[in-house]
C-alpha positions in Angstrom: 0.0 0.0 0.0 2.7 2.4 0.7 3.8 2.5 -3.0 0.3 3.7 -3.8 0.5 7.7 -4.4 -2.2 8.4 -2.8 -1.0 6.5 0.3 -1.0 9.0 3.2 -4.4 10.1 1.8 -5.8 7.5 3.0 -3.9 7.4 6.1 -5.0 11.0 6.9 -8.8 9.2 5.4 -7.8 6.3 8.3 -6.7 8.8 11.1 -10.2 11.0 10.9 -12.2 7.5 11.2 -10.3 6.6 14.2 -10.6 10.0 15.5 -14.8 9.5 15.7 -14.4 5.5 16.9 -15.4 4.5 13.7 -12.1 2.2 13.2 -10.4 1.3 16.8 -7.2 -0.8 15.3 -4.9 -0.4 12.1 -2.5 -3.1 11.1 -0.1 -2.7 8.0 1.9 -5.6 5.9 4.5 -4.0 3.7 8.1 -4.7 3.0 8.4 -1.4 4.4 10.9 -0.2 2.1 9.7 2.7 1.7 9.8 4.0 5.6 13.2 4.9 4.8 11.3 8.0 3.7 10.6 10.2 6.7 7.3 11.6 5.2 6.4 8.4 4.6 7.6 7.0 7.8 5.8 9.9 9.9 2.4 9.6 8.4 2.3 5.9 8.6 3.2 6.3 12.6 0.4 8.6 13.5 -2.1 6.2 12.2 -1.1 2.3 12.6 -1.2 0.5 15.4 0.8 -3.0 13.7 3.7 -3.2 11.4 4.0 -6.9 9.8 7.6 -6.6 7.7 8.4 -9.3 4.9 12.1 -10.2 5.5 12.4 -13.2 3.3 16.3 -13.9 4.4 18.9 -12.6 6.4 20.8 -13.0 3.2 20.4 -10.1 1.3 21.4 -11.8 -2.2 18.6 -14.6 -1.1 15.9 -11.6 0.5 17.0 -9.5 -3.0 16.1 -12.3 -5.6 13.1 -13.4 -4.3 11.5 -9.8 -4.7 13.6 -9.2 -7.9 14.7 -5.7 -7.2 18.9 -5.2 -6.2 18.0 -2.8 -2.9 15.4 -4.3 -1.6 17.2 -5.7 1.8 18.8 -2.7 2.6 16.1 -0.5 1.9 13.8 -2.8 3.8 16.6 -3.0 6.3 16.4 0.7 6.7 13.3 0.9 6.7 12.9 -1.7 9.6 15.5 0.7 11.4 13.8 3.7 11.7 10.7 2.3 12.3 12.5 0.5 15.1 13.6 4.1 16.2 10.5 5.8 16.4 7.9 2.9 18.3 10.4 0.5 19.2 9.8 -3.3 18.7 6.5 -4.6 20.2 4.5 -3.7 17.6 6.6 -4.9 14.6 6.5 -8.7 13.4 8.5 -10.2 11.2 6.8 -12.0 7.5 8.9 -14.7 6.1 6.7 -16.6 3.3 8.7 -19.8 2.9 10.1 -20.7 -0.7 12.6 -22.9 -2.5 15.3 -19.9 -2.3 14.8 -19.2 1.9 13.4 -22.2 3.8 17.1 -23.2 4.7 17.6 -19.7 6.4 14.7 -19.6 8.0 15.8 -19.5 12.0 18.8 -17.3 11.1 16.6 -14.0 9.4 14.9 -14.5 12.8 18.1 -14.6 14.4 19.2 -11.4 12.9 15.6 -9.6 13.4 16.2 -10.2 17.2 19.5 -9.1 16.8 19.6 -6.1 14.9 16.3 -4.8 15.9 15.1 -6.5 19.2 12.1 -7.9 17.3 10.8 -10.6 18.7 7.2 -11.2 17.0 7.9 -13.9 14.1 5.1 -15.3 11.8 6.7 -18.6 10.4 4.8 -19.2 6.8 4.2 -21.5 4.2 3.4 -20.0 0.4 -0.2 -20.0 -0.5 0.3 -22.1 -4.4 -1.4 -19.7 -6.6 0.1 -17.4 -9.2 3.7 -17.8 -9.7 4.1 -19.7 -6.5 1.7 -22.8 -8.6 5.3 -23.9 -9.2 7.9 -26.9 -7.6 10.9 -24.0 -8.2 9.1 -21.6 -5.8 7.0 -24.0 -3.5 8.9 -26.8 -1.3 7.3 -30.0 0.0 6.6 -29.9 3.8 9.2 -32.8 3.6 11.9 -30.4 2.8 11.2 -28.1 5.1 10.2 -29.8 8.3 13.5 -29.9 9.9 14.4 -26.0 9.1 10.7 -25.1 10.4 11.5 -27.0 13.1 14.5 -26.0 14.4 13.2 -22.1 13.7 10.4 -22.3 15.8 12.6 -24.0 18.3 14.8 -20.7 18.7 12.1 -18.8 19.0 10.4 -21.0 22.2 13.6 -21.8 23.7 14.1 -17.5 23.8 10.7 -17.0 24.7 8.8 -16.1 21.4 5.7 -17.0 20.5 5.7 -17.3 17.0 2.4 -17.0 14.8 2.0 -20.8 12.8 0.6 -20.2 8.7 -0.2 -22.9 6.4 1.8 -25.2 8.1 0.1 -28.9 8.9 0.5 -30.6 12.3 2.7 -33.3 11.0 5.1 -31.1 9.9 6.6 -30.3 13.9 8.0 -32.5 15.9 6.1 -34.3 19.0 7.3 -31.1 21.4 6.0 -28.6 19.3 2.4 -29.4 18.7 1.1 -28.7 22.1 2.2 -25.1 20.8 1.2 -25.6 17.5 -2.1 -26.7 18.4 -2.5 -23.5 20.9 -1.4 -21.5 17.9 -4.3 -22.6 15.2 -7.0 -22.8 18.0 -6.6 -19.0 18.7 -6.6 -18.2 14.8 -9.4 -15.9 14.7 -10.6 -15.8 10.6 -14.6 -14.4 11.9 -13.6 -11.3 9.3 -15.3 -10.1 6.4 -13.6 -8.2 3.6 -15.2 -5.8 0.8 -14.1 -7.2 -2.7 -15.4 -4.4 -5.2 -18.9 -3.6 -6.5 -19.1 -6.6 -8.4 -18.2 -9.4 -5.7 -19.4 -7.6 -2.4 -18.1 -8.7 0.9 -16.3 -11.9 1.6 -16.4 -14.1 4.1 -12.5 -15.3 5.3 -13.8 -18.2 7.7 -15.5 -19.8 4.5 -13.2 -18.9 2.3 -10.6 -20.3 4.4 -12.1 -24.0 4.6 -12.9 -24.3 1.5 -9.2 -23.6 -0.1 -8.0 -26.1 2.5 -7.9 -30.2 1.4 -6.3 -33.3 2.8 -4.4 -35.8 1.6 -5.9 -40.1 1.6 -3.6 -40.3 4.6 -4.5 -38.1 7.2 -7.5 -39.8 7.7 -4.9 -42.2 9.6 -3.6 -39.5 11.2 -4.3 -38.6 15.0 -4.7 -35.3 14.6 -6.8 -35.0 11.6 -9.4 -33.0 13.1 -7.2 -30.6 14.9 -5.5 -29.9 11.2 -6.8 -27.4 8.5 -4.7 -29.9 5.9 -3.0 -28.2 3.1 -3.7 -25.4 0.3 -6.0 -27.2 -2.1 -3.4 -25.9 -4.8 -0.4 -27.9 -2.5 -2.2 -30.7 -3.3 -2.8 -30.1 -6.6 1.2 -29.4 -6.9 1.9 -32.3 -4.8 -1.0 -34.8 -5.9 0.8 -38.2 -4.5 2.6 -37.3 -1.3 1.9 -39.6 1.8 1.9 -37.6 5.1 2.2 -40.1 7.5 5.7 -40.3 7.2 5.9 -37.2 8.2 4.3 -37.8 12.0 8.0 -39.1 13.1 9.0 -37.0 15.8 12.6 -37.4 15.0 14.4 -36.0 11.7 14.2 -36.4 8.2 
């Protein structure tokens, strides 16, 4: 939304809602590139409550090629920095969709997010498979990524975090973790309707959200089948012959 030139228009549109009680809480996702900007940065400040940043690696070659543009980590590094500055770092969580290009990286950008700006909100997610993500080069199996999603959410227990869990199926953690896990997608609150134009009219999330999600033959066998939203339809689609039991061992793969 911030590259939108009529951005702080609609802040200052935003800020004269929440003035009369009409709105009570604004959150933003951005790559917040663009808060390197001080108007920018200012405007955005008076009005929102929530900054949700997408740092896709703490490799900036890595974070760089996945959003195809050569500054994008240090401006979204910078960006990060002064926001940091100016409201500190409750109110800022960290966005890393996982792909083919990050998912090895995944506990170190959390690392240097904690690090380098005392962040310690963290939403750990997998890609929904539409678009350009509808692809095996840009979407990993949960197979590849279990041990790296594992060990992530790991640092972030073990230092006190409490990350938020996206897209990610119950088989994927090990034995620990899903006590948390399971704590995680029963407080996921998707009772939210959105307005999608004149000619679609307002959606509702909750349905939306169960009917993009499928299962595979196997988790019926699986203990936790009814505690699980399954997978992106399109993951399956992707992925059409992948058994998930395999993937219950608590140990490694």
């Amino acid at each position: 939304v911030t590259i939108r030139d009529d951005h702080i228009d609609i802040l200052s549109y935003i800020k004269h809602l929440k003035e009369k009680g009409a709105i009570k809480y604004i959150d933003i996702q951005t790559n917040g590139r663009r808060f390197s900007d001080d108007t920018v940065l200012n405007a955005t400040i008076e009005v929102v409550d929530f900054y949700l940043i997408s740092l896709h690696s703490f490799v900036p070659s890595i974070h760089n090629k996945i959003t195809r543009s050569l500054d994008s980590f240090s401006e979204t590094v910078e960006g990060l920095r002064k926001l940091v500055n100016k409201i500190g770092p409750d109110s800022i969580a960290i966005q890393t969709v996982i792909n083919k290009q990050n998912y090895k990286t995944l506990q170190k950008t959390y690392e240097f997010a904690f690090r380098e700006f005392g962040i310690t909100n963290f939403n750990i997610t997998f890609p929904h498979p539409i678009g350009n993500a509808f692809s095996k080069d840009v979407t990993p199996t949960y197979y590849e990524i279990k041990n790296y999603v594992n060990d992530a959410l790991r640092f972030c227990l073990d230092n006190g975090f409490k990350p938020f869990i996206e897209a990610l199926p119950m088989c994927v953690f090990e034995e620990d973790l899903r006590s948390y896990v399971f704590e995680v997608i029963n407080n996921i609150d998707i009772d939210v309707l959105g307005y999608a134009g004149d000619e679609d009219g307002y959606i509702d999330y909750g349905a939306v959200f169960e009917i993009g999600h499928d299962k595979y033959e196997s988790c019926k066998n699986c203990k936790y089948n009814n505690a699980c939203y399954g997978v992106w339809k399109e993951y399956k689609q992707l992925y059409p012959d992948i058994d998930m039991l395999p993937l219950m061992k608590s140990s490694k793969i």
